[in-house]
C-alpha positions as CSV (number, residue, x, y, z in Angstrom):
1,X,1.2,5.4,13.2
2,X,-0.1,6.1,9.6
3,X,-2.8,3.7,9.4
4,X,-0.8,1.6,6.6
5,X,0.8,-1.0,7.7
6,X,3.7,-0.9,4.9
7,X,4.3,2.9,5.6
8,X,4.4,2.3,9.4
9,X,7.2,-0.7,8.5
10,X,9.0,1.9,6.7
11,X,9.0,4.5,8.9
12,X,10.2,2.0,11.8
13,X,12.7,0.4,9.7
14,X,16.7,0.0,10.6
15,X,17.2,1.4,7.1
16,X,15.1,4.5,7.6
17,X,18.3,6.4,7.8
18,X,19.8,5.6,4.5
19,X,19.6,7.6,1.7
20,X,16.7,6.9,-0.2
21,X,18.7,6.7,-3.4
22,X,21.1,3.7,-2.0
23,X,18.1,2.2,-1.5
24,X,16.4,2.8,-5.0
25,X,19.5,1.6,-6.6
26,X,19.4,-1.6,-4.9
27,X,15.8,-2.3,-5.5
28,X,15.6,-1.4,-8.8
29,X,19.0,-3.4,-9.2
30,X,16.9,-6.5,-8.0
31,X,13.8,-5.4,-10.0
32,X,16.0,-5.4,-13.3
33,X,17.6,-9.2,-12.5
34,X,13.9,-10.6,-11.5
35,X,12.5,-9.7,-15.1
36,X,16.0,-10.7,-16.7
37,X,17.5,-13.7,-15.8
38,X,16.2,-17.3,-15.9
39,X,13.3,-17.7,-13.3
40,X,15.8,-20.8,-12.1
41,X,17.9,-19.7,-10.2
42,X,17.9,-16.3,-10.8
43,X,14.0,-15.0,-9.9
44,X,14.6,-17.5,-7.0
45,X,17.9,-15.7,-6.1
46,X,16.0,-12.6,-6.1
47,X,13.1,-13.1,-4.0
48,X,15.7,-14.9,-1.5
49,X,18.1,-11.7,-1.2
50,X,15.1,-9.3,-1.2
51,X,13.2,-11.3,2.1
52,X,16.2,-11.9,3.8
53,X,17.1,-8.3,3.2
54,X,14.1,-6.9,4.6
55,X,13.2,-9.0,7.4
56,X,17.3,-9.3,8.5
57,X,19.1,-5.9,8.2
58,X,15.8,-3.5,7.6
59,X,14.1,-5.4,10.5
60,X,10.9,-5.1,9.1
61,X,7.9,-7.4,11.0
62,X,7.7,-10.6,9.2
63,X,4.0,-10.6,9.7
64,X,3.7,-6.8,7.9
65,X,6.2,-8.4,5.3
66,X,3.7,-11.4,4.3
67,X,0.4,-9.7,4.8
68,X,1.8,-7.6,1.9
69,X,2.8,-10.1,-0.3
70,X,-0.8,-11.3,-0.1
71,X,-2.6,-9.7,-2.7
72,X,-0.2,-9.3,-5.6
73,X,0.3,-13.0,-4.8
74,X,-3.4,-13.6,-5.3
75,X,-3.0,-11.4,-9.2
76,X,0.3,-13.6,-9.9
77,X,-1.9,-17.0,-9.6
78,X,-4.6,-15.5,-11.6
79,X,-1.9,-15.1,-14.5
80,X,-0.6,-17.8,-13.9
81,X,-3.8,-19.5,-14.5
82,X,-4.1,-17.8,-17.8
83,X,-0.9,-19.0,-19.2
84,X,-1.4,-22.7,-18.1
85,X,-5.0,-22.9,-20.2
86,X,-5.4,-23.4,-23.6
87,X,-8.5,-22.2,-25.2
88,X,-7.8,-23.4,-29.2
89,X,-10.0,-26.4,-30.4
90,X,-11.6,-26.6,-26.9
91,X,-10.5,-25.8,-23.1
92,X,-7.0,-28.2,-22.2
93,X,-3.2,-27.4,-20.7
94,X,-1.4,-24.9,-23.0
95,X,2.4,-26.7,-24.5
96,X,4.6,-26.1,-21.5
97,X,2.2,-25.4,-19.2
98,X,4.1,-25.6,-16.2
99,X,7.5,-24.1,-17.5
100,X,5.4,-21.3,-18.1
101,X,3.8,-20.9,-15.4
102,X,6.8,-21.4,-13.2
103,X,8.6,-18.8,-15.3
104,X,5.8,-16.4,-15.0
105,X,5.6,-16.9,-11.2
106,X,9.4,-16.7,-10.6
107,X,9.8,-13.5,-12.4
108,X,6.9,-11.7,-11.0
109,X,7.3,-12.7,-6.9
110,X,11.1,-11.9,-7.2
111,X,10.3,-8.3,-8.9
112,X,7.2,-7.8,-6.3
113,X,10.0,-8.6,-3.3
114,X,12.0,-6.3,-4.7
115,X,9.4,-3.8,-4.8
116,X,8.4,-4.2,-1.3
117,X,11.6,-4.5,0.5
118,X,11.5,-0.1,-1.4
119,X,8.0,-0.2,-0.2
120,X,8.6,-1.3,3.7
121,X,12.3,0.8,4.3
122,X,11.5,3.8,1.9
123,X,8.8,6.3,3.3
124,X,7.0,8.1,0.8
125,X,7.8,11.3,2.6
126,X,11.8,10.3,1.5
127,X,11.0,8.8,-1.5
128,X,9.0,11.9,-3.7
129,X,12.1,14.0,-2.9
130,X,14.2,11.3,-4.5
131,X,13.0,11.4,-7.3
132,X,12.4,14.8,-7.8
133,X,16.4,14.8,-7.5
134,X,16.6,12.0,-10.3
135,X,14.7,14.5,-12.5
136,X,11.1,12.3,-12.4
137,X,9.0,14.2,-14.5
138,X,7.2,16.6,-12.1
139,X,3.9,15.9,-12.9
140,X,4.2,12.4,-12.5
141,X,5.4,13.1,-8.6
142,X,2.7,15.4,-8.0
143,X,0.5,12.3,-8.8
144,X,1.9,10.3,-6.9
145,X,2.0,12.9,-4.2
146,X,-1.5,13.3,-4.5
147,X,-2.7,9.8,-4.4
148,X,-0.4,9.0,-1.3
149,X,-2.3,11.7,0.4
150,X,-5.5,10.5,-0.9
151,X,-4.8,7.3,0.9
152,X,-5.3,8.8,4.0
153,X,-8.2,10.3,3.5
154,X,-10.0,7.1,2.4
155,X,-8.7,5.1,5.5
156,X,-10.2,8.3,7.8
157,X,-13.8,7.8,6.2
158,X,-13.7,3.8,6.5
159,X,-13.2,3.9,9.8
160,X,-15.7,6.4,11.1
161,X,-18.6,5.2,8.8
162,X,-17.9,1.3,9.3
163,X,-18.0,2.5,13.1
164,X,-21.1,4.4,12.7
165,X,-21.9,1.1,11.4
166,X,-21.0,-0.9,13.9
167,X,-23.1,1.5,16.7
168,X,-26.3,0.7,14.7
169,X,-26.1,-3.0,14.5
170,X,-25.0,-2.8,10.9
171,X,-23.0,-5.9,10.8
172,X,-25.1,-8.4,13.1
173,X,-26.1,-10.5,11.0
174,X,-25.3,-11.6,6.8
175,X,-27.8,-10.0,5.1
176,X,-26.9,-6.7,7.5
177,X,-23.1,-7.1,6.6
178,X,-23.7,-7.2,3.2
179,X,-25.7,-4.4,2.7
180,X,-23.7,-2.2,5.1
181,X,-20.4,-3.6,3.3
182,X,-22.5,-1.6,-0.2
183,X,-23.5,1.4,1.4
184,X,-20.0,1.9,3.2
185,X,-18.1,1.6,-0.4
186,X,-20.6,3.9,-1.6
187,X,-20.1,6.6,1.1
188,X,-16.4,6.3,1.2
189,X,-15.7,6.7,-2.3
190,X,-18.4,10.3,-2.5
191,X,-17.2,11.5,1.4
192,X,-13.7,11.0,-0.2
193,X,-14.1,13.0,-3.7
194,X,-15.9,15.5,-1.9
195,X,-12.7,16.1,0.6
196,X,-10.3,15.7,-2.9
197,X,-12.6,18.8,-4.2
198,X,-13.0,20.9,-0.9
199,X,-9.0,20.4,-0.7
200,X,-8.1,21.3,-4.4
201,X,-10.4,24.3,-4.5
202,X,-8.4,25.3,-1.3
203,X,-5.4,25.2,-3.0
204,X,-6.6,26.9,-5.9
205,X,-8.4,29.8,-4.0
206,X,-4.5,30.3,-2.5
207,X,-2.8,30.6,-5.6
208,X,-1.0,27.6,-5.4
209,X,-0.6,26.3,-9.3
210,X,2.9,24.1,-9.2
211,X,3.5,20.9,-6.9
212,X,3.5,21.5,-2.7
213,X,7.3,22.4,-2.1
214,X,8.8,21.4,1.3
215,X,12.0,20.9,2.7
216,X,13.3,17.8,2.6
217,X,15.4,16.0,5.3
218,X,19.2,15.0,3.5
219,X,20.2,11.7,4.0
220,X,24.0,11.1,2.9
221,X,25.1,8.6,0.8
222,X,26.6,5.4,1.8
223,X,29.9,4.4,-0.3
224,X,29.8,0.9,1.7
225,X,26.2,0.2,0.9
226,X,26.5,0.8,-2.6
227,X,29.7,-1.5,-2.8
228,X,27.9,-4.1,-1.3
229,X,25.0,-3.9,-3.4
230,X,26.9,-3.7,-6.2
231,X,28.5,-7.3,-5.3
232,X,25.5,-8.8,-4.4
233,X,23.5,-8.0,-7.8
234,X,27.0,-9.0,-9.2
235,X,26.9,-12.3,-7.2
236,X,23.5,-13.2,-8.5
237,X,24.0,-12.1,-12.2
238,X,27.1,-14.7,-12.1
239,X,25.2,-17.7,-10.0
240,X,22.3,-17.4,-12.5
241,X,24.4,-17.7,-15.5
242,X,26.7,-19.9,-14.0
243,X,23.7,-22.6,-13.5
244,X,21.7,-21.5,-16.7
């Protein structure tokens, strides 16, 4: 276990042992039909294929699946809240309110399904690789690189200071919590750019001035997948225009 719940799901995942390019063609497939078609049917299409996908073949925990859906869920009502309101000659419901709401909603919970069902099958450990094969800029992996690993080491400090915590009563009442809840954000965030400084200095004091090379594990290519992704972004390109 990695201590993220998504990267766990991936790693666990009946789809683990598909090539990680399959797989980014098929999300970003999805990704591309949730911000271009109609919202009805076609975002709604999306999202559908994209849940079933993940929580039927990729076998990935329904529970995991929702939790992480929560937040972005929580961004997509705040904009959605922004487009409904109408701030000209005094606070009322913008023209089309709900058509554009709905539309904004539809297109951005299909796209962030698509997203995640990459997210919860893909490990990131497969996934840099990938993309250093689709000629990514390198620079823009090592970033990513680097903040994946970063993760960790903000998840390591949480735990040990919120246990300190924890020992020392730090969280038995309110007014504790609250406090504790400040100082912990406080020490994670210098414990944690002290450790990104200690381990680039490392790296520095070693010589090392291009991106972290490893070897990365092969995962063949699946004609069959990619036939059958290729029909069912198909199928939902021609049901959405079909009803639109």
């Amino acid at each position: 276990m990695t201590g993220l719940a998504v990267d766990d799901a991936a790693w666990a995942s009946a789809w683990r042992r598909r090539s990680p390019g399959d797989k980014l063609l098929l999300c970003l497939g999805l990704v591309v039909c949730a911000l271009v078609l109609p919202a009805w049917p076609g975002s709604v299409l999306v999202a559908a294929v994209a849940v079933a996908l993940a929580l039927g073949p990729a076998r990935v925990p329904a529970r995991t699946f929702g939790r992480a859906v929560r937040l972005p869920l929580a961004f997509v009502a705040v904009g959605a809240l922004t487009a409904v309101v109408s701030v000209d000659g005094g606070l009322g419901w913008a023209p089309d309110a709900a058509t554009s709401a709905g539309a904004l909603v539809g297109h951005a919970l299909a796209g962030g399904a698509a997203v995640l069902l990459l997210a919860t099958t893909t490990p990131m450990a497969d996934l840099l690789p990938a993309l250093r094969r689709l000629r990514v800029p390198a620079a823009v992996v090592e970033v990513a690189s680097v903040t994946y690993r970063l993760l960790f080491v903000l998840l390591e400090s949480l735990s040990t200071i919120r246990e300190a915590q924890a020992a020392r009563m730090g969280h038995s009442t309110w007014r504790r919590s609250w406090r504790s809840t400040g100082l912990l954000a406080a020490a994670v965030l210098t414990r944690s750019w002290d450790r990104a400084r200690r381990m680039q200095e490392g790296l520095a004091g070693r010589g090392l001035e291009t991106g972290l090379r490893v070897l990365p594990e092969v995962l063949p290519s699946s004609r069959p997948f990619l036939a059958c992704s290729a029909l069912g972004l198909a199928g939902i390109v021609s049901a959405s225009l079909a009803v639109a």
